[in-house]
C-alpha positions, -999 to +999 in steps of 0.1 A: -661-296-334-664-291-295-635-277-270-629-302-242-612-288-216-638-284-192-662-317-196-623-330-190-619-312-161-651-317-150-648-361-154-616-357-133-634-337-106-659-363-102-635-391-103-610-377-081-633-367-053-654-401-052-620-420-044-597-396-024-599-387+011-583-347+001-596-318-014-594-316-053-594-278-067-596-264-104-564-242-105-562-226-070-565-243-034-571-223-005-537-209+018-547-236+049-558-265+023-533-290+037-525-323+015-545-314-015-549-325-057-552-293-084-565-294-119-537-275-134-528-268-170-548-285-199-534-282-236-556-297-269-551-301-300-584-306-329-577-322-359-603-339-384-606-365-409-640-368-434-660-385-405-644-373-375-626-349-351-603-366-328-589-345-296-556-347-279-563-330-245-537-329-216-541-321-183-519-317-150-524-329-120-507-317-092-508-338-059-495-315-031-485-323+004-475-304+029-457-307+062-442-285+090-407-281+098-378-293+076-390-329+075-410-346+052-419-381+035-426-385-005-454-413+012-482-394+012-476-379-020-468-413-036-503-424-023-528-401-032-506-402-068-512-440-069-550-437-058-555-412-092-535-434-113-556-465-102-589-446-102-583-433-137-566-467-152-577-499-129-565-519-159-542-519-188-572-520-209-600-499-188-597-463-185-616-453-155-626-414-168-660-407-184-657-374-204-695-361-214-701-361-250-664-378-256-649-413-261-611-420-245-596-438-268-557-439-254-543-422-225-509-422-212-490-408-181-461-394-167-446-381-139-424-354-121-419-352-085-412-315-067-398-304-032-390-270-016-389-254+018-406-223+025-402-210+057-410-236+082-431-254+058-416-281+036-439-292+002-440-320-018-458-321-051-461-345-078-473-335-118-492-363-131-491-355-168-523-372-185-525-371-222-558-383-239-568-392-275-605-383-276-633-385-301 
């Protein structure tokens, strides 16, 4: 039985930084990071048969963009969200992540866009919620 939280992590690190044009962080970005993508929470579940142990790992990605003033655009949010989700699935039937020592078998998405003002700085995030079947 292995734990694969971080070889998951570490196939969306690569992924994500050899298509997008922003930084990608594991779980904290610097205060002046700009537009940027976070590895966020991960969940897994092991089970087993005779000849197997098959994972279901999640893991959350958060696109964040940022702007100043009281104006903003869900654009460049929708972008970099649609350069992942291309990157990670070009085709119903190719999944574009390479997890060390794991096969994906299925993976599925979903979505949840955010907004709030602080101060003089509006942000827009979006959660991409992957969730992986992995033996």
């Amino acid at each position: 039985m292995k734990d694969v939280s971080y070889k998951l992590r570490k196939a969306y690190f690569a992924l994500l930084n050899s298509v997008l044009d922003v930084n990608v962080y594991d779980e904290t970005a610097t205060q002046d990071a700009g537009n940027y993508v976070i590895l966020s929470t991960q969940n897994s579940a092991i089970s087993h048969t005779k000849d197997t142990f098959e994972t279901e790992a999640s893991i959350v990605i958060d696109v964040v963009t940022r702007f100043k003033g009281n104006v903003g655009t869900k654009k460049n949010c929708d972008e970099i969200a649609n350069a992942i989700l291309e990157a990670v699935m070009p085709t119903p039937s190719t999944i574009g992540l390479t997890v060390d020592g794991f096969r994906v078998v299925s993976l599925e998405v979903s979505t949840q866009t955010l907004s709030a003002q602080f101060g003089d700085e509006f942000i827009i995030r979006k959660l991409l919620t992957f969730n992986h079947v992995l033996v």
